[in-house]
N, C-alpha and C positions, 0 to 999 in steps of 0.2 A: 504493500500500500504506500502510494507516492502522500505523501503529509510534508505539506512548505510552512505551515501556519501554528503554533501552538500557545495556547496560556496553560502557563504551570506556577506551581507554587514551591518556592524553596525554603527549608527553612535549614540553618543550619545546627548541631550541635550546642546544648549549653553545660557551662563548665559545670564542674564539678565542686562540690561544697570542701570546703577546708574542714578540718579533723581536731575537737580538743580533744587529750587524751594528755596522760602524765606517765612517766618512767615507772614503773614499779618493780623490783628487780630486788631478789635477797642478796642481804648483806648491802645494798646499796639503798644508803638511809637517805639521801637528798634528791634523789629522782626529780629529772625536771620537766618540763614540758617538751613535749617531743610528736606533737597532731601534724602531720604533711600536709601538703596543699592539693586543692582539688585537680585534675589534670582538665586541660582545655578542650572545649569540643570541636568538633571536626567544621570542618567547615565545605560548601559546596562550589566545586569548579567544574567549570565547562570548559572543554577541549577539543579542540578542531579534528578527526580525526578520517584520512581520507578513505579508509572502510566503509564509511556513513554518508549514505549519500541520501535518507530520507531523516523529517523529524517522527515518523510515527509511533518511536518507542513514547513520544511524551502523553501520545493519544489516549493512552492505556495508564501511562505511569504520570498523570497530572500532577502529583505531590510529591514530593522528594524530601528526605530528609538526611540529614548525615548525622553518626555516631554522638553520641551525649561521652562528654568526660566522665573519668570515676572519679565518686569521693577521697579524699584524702584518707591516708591511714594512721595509726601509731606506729611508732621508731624512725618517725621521719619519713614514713614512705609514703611519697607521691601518689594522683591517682593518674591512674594511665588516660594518656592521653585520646580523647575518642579518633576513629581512623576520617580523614577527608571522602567525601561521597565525590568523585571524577564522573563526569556525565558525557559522553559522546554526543557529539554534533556534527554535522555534516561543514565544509570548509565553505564560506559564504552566509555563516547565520549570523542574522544582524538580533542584539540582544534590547528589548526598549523595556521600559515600566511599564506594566499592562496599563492600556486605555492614556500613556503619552505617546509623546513622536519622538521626542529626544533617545539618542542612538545614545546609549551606554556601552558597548564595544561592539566590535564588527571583529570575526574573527572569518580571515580573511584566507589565512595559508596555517595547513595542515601544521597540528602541532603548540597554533596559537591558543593559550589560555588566557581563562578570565575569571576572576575570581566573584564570582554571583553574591552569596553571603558569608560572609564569616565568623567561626564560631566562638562561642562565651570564653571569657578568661576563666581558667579555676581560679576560686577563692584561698585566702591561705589560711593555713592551720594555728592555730596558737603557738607554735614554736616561735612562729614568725612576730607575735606580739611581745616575745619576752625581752624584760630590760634590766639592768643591776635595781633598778629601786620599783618592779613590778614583774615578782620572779614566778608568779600561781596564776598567769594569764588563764581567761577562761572565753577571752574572745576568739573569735574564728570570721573570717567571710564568706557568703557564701557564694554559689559560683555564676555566675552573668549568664542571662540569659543570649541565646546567637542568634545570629540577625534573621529574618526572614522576609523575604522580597515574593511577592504577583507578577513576575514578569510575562511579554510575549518575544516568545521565538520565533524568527521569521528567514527562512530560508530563499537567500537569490543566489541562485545558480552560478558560477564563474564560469564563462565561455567567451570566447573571442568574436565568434558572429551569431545574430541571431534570426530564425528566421520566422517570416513574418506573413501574413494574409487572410483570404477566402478558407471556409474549411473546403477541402477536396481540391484546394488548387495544386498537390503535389508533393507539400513539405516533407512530410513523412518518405516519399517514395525519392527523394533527393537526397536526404539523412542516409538511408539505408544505400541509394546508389553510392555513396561516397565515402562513408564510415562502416563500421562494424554495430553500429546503431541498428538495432531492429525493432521499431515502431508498429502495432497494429496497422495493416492497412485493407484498407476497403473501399465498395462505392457506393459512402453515405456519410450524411454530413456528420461530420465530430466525433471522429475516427479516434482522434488523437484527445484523449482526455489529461494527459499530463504531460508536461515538457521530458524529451528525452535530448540528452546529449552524445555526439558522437565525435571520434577522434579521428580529424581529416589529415591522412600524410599528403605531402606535397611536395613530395622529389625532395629536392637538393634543397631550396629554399627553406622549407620549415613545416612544421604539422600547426594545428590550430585545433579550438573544440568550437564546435558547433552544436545549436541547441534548435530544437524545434518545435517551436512553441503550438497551443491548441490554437483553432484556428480563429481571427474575430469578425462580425460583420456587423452592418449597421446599427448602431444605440449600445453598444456591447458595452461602453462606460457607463448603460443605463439598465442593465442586468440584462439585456437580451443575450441569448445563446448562452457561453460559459463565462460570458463577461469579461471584465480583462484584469480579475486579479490576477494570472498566470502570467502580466505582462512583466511586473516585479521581476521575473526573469532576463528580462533581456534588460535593466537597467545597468550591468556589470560591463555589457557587449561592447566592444570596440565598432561593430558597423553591423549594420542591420540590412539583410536581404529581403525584398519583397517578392512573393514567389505568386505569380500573376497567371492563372487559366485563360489563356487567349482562344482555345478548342471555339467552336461555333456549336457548342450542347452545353457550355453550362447555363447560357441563356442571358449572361448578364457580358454588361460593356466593363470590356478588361480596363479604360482608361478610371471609370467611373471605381472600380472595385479599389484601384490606387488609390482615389483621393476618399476612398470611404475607410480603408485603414488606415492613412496617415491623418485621419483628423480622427479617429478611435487613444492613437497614440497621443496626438496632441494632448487630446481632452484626459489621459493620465499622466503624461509626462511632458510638455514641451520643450522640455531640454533634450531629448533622444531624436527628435527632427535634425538636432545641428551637428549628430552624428554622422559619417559616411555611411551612402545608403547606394546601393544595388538594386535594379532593378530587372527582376527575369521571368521570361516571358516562357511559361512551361506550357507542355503540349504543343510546341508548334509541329507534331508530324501532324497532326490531327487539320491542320489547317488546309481547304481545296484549293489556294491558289488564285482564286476570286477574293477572298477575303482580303478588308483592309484594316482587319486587329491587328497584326503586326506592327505594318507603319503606324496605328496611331499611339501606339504605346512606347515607338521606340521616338517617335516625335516630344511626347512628354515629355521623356527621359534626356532628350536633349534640350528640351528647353530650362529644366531641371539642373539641368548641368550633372547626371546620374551615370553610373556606366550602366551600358545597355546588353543583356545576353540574351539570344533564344533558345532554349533548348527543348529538350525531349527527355523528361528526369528517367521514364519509364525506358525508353532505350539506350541513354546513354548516351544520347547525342548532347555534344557541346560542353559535357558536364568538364572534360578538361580543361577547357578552356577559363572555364568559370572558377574554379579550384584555383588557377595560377592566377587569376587575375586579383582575386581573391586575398590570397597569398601574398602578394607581391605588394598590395595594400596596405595590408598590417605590416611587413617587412618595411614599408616608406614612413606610416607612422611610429610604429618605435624607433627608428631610426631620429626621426623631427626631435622626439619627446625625448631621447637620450641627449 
């Protein structure tokens, strides 16, 4: 089960109570105070771990807690310390306070932790209160309680391109032509119920991930079809493909379906417009020759100032092309940005 979304409850460990207690010991007539201190409790971290590429253990496991300290003991002994609760997350979970917007860490690259809440101090024992001129302490403290946070966990995807459209304009069968991605596919709308990412080699130049998002159509920022919280995924993306049904069956004008998902994206992000954007015209074997989708999509894209590809995701055609060009993108913008 694909889960990007969760609220959970953390709480962490609290300390442990400090210990009065006094020496009692034959032949030894001055016995002094001797209660240890409570040990600390655990506290809860999240760690990026790249195993994890869903949130759904939190689905199930909403509440978390981590170990409570022991009490303190007599002859000085400590209480053990309770263990830290480590929580697996997948690498791109953004961490907020449930029901704010403020990003309290972003954990970004495998390995990154963050420390959620942290556990009570133990209290200390009356050993700790003894002085030359108050030698029969009878205080003690007890041990703090640990913090506990409502947060939401919010998983966006890390991938380099994202791709973008109609449902059944292709995504899916472009994924799968080019990676080792294997997406449901079919022919019917909203195939793809979850973003899946795939790993594009590309020769000599470089690999990239690629992610393919469900697909959106008109009002979709207004709950129609699957909407577009899935879009949260492609906010990570270096450039965004739009993958455009030019065929003459799916009934709709391929120019009109561009400006119907780039104002979907607007209407959640207007910052992902001023990203590099590709524009590809999938299915053209399907096309008689008489038709003029072609040119008027690749008119757009020039006026757009877009690069323009037509392919055939289903056979194969052009997809090399697109891959290098692709490629050779990202290779120019890391390049600027270094």
């Amino acid at each position: 089960m694909f889960v990007d979304q969760v609220n959970v409850l953390l709480r962490a460990g609290n300390g442990g109570n400090g210990c009065v207690s006094f020496r009692r010991e034959y032949r030894v007539p001055k016995g002094g105070p001797d209660g240890g201190r409570g040990g600390d409790g655990g506290s809860v971290i999240l760690i990026a771990d790249p195993s994890c590429h869903s949130l759904s253990f939190f689905r199930f496991h909403p509440i978390n807690k981590a170990k409570s300290g022991r009490h303190g003991e007599g002859g000085n002994r400590s209480g053990k310390k309770g263990d830290d609760l480590l929580l697996s997350v997948p690498a791109g979970t953004v961490v907020r306070v449930k029901g704010g917007s403020e990003i309290l860490f972003d954990l970004t690259k495998p390995g990154d932790r963050f420390l959620a809440v942290k556990g009570g101090k133990g209290g200390r024992g009356n050993a700790s209160f003894a002085t030359s001129t108050h030698q029969v302490p009878r205080e003690f403290e007890p041990g703090r309680s640990g913090e506990e946070g409502e947060l939401t966990l919010e998983l966006k995807l890390i991938a380099d391109v994202g791709l973008v459209g109609f449902p059944n304009a292709g995504k899916s069968t472009l994924i799968s032509k080019v990676s080792a991605a294997r997406p449901v596919i079919a022919d019917y709308p909203f195939t793809t119920l979850v973003p899946h990412l795939g790993v594009v080699d590309a020769g000599r130049r470089r690999s990239f991930v690629i992610a393919d998002i469900p697909g959106l159509i008109e009002g979709a920022h207004l709950g129609h079809g699957l909407g577009i919280q899935f879009l949260r995924h492609i906010e990570r993306t270096k450039l965004l493909i739009h993958v455009v049904d030019i065929s003459p069956y799916s009934g709709r004008d391929p120019v009109d379906d561009f400006k119907v998902v780039t104002g979907e994206l607007e209407a959640y992000n207007p910052a992902l417009l001023a990203r590099p954007q590709f524009i590809v015209a999938n299915k053209a074997d399907l096309l008689t020759g008489r038709e003029n989708r072609l040119e008027g999509l690749r008119s757009l894209a020039r006026s757009r100032r877009h690069p323009f590809h037509a392919i055939s995701a289903l056979k194969g055609e052009g997809l090399a092309k697109l891959v290098f060009a692709v490629a050779k993108t990202l290779e120019t913008m890391e390049t600027s940005e270094g």
